[in-house]
N, C-alpha and C positions, 0 to 999 in steps of 0.2 A: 481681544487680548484679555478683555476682561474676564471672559467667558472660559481661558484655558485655564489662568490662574485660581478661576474657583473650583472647576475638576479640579486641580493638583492639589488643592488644599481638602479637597472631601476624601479622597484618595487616602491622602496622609491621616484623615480622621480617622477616617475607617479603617485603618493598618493600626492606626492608636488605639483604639476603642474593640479588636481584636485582642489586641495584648493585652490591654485592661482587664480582660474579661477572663485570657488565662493565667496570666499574674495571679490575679483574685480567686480563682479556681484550686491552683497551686498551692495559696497558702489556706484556702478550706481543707484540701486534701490532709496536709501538713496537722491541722486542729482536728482532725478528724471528724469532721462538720461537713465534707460536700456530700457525704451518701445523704443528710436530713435538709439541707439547704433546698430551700424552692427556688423555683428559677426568679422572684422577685428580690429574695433576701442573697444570689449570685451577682442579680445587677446590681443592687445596692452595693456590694462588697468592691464589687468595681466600679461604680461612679459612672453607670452608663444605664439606660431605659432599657424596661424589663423586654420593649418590641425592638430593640437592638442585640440585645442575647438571641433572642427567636429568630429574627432576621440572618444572622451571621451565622447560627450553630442549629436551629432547629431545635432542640432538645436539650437535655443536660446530659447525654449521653454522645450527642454530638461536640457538646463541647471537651466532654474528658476523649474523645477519640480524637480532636485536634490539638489538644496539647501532647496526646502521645506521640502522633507524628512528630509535633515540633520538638519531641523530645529526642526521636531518631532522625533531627536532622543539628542534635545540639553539639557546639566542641567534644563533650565526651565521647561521643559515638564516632566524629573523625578520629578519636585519639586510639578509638579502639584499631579503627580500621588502618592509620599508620602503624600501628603494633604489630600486625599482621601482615605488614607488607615488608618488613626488616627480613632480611638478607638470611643472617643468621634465625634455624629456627628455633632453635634454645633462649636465645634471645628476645624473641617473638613473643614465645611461651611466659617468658615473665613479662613482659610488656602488657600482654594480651592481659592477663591477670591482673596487675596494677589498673590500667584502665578500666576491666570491667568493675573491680571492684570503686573505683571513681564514679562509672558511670550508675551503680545502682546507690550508690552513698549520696549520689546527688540528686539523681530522676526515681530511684526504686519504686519510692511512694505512690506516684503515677501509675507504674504498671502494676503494682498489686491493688490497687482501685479497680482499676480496670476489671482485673480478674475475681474478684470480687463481687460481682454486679453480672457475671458471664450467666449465671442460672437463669436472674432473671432479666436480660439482655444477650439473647442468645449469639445475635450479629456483634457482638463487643468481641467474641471469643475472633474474630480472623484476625484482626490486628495483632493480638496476642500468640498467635499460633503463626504468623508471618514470623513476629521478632524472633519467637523461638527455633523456626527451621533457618532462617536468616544464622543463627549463633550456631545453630547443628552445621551446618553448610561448610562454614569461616573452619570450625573448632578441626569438621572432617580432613578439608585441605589441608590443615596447619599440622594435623597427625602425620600426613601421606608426605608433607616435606620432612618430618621428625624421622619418618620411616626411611624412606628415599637415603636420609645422612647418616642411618644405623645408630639411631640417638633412643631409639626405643627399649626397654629393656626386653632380655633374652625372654620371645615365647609369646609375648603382647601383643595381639594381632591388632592392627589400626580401629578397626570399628571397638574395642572392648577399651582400647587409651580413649577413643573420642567421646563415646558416652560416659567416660569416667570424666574425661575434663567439660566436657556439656556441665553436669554435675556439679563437680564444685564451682563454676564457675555461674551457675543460675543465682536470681534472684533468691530464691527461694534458701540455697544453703548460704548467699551472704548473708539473708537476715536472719537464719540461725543462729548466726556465732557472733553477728551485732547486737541481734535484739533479745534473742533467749540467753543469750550467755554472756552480755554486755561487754564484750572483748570491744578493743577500738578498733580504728578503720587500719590503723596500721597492724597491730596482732591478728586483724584478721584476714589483711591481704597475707601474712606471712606464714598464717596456717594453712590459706589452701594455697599459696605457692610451695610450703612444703610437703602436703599432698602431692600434688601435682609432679611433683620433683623426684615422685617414688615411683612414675610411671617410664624417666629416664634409666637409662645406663651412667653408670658410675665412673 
């Protein structure tokens, strides 16, 4: 008895002492501090032993590659994916936009780390290049249901709407219009839903 209750309790450490470490990773990113952080002054940030970060993550490249995951397994990424499951797909289409731009106003910073670091971490670039066919994928379906309801406008072939809405809907053009042109997260979900809205019929 004695013997399970202390598994369960190392168990729970070690799922704590996980989180700890991307908590603390999170908000390096955030300071712009985890590209020069050592992996001694990571564990310090998290209140955990530096052969505890190496233990769980290997690297510090392993660790920003398991907080991306946990990022595409965060509420905003199901919110994307109920956005895309709505019925109507006009509807969809703003949905989809609202969340994504939620989801990179919340996680963004993680994946442009990420990418960041791809020159000289070449193995960084698949997770990156998943999420982005993962978004090509969603954006292509969600055109062909647009197509399908004659919601497209006159002449638009689906692949020329899709990689238009890829587009404005990447990380890349939210922190455009957040960060180079300081628009907020509402003016700038509503410039590329008005975009976007120029790919519809009237």
């Amino acid at each position: 008895m004695a013997t399970r209750t202390y598994t369960a309790s190392r168990r729970r450490g070690s799922a704590q002492s996980v989180d700890r470490v991307l908590d603390a990773s999170d908000r390096l990113i955030r300071d712009d501090a985890f590209h020069s952080a050592t992996m001694d002054e990571l564990a310090e940030a998290a209140g955990v032993s530096r052969a505890t970060v190496f233990n769980r993550f290997g690297s510090k490249l392993g660790v920003l590659q398991t907080l991306f995951t946990r990022c595409l397994e965060s509420p905003e990424m199901d919110a994307i994916r109920e956005a895309s499951a709505l019925e109507d797909p006009v509807e969809a289409l703003d949905a989809v936009i609202e969340a994504s731009c939620q989801m990179w106003e919340t996680h963004g910073h993680i994946q442009e780390q990420l990418q960041a670091i791809v020159i000289l971490e070449p193995e960084a670039s698949a997770l990156v290049e998943q999420q982005k066919e993962d978004q090509r994928a969603g954006l292509l379906a969600l055109t062909r249901r647009l197509a399908r309801a004659e919601r497209l406008r006159r002449g638009l072939g689906e692949a020329r709407a899709a990689a238009t809405l890829h587009m404005l809907t990447s990380l890349e053009s939210f922190l455009w219009l957040r960060r180079e042109y300081g628009l907020s997260l509402r003016q700038t979900r509503d410039t590329i839903a008005g975009l976007a809205g120029m790919l519809l019929r009237s």
